[in-house]
N, C-alpha and C positions, 0 to 999 in steps of 0.2 A: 300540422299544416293542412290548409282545402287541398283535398286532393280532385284529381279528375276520373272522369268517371272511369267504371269498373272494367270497359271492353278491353285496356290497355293492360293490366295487371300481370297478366302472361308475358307480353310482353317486354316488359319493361324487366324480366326477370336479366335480361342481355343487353348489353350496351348495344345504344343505336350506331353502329359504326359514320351512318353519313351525317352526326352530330359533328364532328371534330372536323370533318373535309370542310361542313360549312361555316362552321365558328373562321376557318381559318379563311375562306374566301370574303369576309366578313370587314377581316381586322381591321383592314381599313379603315370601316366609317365609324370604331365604335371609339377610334382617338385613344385618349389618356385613360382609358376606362381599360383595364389588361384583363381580359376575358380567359378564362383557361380551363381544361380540362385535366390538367397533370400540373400542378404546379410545382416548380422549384423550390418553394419553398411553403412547405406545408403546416408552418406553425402560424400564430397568428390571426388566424382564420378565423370570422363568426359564423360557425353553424346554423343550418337555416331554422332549428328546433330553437338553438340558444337567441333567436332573434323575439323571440316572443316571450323571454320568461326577463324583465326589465329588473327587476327586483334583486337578480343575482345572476353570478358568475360572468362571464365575458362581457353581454349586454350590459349589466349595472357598470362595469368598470368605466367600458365606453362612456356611457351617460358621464360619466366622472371628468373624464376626460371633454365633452364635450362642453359641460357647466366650464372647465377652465380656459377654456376657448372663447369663450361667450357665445354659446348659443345654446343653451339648456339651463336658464337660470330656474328654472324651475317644472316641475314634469310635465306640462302644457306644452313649454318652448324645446323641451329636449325630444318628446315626440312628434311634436312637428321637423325638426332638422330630422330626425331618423328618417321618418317618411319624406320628406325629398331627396335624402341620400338613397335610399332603397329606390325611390322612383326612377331615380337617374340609374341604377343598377339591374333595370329590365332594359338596356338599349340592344344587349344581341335581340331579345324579343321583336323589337321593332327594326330593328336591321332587319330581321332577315324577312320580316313581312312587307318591308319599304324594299328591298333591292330584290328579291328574288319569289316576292311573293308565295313564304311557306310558315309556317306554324310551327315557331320552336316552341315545346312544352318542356317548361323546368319542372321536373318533379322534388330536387335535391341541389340544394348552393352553400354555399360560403362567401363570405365578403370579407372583406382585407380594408382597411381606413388607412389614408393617410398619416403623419405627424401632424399636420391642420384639419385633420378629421374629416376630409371628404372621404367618397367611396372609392377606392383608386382598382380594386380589381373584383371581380366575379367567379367563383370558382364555382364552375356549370358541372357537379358531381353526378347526377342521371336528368337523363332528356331525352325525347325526342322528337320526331318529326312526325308531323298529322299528316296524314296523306289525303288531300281536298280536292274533289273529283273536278271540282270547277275553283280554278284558282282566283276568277273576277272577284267568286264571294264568298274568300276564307275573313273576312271580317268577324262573323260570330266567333270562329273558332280563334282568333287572335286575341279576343276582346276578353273570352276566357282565359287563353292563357296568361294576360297580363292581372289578371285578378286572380288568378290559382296562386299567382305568386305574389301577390301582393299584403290583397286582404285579410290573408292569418292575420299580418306583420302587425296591419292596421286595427283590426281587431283587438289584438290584444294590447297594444299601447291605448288605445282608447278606454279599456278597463282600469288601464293602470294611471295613464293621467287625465280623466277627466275632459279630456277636449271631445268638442263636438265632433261628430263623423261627418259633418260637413265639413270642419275646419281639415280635419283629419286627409278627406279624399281633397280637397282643394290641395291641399303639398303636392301628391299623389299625379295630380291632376297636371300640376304645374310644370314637373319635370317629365312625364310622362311628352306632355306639349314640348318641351325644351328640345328631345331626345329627338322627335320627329323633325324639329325644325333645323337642327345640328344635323340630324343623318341626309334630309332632306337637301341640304347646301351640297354636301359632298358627292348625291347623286346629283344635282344640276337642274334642282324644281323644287327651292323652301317652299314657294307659295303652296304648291300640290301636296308636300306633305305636311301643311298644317292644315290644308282643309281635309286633306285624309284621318286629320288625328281627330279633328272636333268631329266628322262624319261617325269614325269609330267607337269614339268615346262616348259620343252623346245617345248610344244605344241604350248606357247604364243611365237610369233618374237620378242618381245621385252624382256620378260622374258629371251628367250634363248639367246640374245645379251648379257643381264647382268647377268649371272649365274656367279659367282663368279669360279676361279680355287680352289683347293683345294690339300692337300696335307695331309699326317699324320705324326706328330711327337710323336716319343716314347722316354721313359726313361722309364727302368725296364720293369715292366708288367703294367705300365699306358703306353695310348697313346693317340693324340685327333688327332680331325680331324680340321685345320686349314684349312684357307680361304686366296684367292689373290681375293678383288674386284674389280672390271671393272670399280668404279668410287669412288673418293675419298669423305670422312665423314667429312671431314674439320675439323675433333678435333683439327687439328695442330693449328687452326685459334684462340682457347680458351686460357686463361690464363699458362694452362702446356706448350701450343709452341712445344707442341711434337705430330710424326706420330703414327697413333695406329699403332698393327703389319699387319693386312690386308693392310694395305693401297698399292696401286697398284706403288706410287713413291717411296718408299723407296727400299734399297740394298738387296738382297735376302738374305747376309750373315748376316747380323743387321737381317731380320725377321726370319730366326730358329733360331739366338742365341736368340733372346727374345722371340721367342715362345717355345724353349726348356726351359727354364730358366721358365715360363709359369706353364709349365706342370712337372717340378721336384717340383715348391713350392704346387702346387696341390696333388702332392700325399700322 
């Protein structure tokens, strides 16, 4: 795994005690995502090491599992679904920089999949907290931590299947965006934290390459915040043979009528 830099290493020998106070004042915004530091059940888990070897053991199973799914029909389409599942799996990250303005650094995780193979929990094994003399501009230190944790992942799935690291961080990019604009609703300013995510993100060149466009669709008093991404997910490639609505090739009038349609069955 990128690790961060060296001044921590001492430290990090002792759990950060005020890691667990703040997951837990947290839980709130990070929803269906079960973030944890003791979990109940500790089988099942992918190791944050076993996330980068595709090839074998837990990961290859996964992928298995995920081709049966349709959305890995082939190693391009399987690691792009990874990389948005892991993307959407850095939201304590972004919690706790959207609500409390602090720098959670994951050194060590686990992830847990659903039966439909989302990411349903986070198991935050060592962390801690950056202490930012000036809390306006913990942004670099943010911007790192969401790459400490990421980029191994991305890394090495991009050895193993060939996808571009553009198409690669566009996933990345996408839910990272999503994370902001879900956590952002439940603090009471989407708008502000999606301008805080492309603020943040577009520090990285390549990040800001693939920062997905966005758009909002309403019906009534619901409205969400939809995505055009800079590289396609390959779902079309899985057994449904269909574009998701982000998808960057399809008709712009096909993606609001399916993303209106979207957000009336949501309300």
């Amino acid at each position: 795994m990128r690790r961060h830099s060296g001044e921590m290493v001492q430290a990090l020998s002792q759990p950060d005690v005020s890691v667990p106070a703040l997951l837990e004042r947290l839980s709130h915004l990070t929803g269906a995502l079960r973030v944890t530091v003791a979990p109940h059940d500790p089988d099942d888990w992918i190791q944050a090491d076993a996330l980068m070897t595709p090839e074998t053991g837990a990961l290859a199973d996964f992928i298995v599992r995920l081709a049966d799914a349709g959305f890995g029909a082939n190693r391009r389409a399987a690691a792009a679904s990874l990389l948005l599942r892991h993307g959407w799996a850095a939201g304590p990250i972004i919690a706790a920089y959207l609500a409390e303005r602090r720098t959670l650094r994951i050194h060590d995780f686990a992830l847990r999949f659903s039966a439909s193979t989302l990411v349903e929990g986070v198991w935050i094994r060592q962390a801690d907290l950056l202490a930012g003399r000036n809390p306006a501009d913990i942004g670099p230190g943010v911007l790192a931590s969401l790459l400490a944790f990421s980029e191994p992942v991305l890394e090495s799935l991009r050895r193993w299947s060939g996808y571009s690291r553009h198409a690669l961080w566009s996933m990345l990019a996408s839910s990272w965006l999503a994370q902001f604009s879900t956590i952002g609703e439940l603090l009471g300013d989407r708008e502000q934290a999606v301008r805080a995510a492309r603020a943040l993100l577009a520090r990285h060149p390549e990040l800001a390459r693939a920062l997905p466009e966005t758009y909002v669709v309403a019906s009534g008093d619901r409205s969400e915040v939809c995505q055009i991404l800079k590289a396609c997910c390959l779902q079309h490639k899985g057994f449904r043979r269909r574009f998701c609505p982000s998808c960057p090739v399809i008709q712009d009038r096909e993606r609001i009528v399916r993303n209106r349609e979207w957000v009336c069955r949501a309300k």
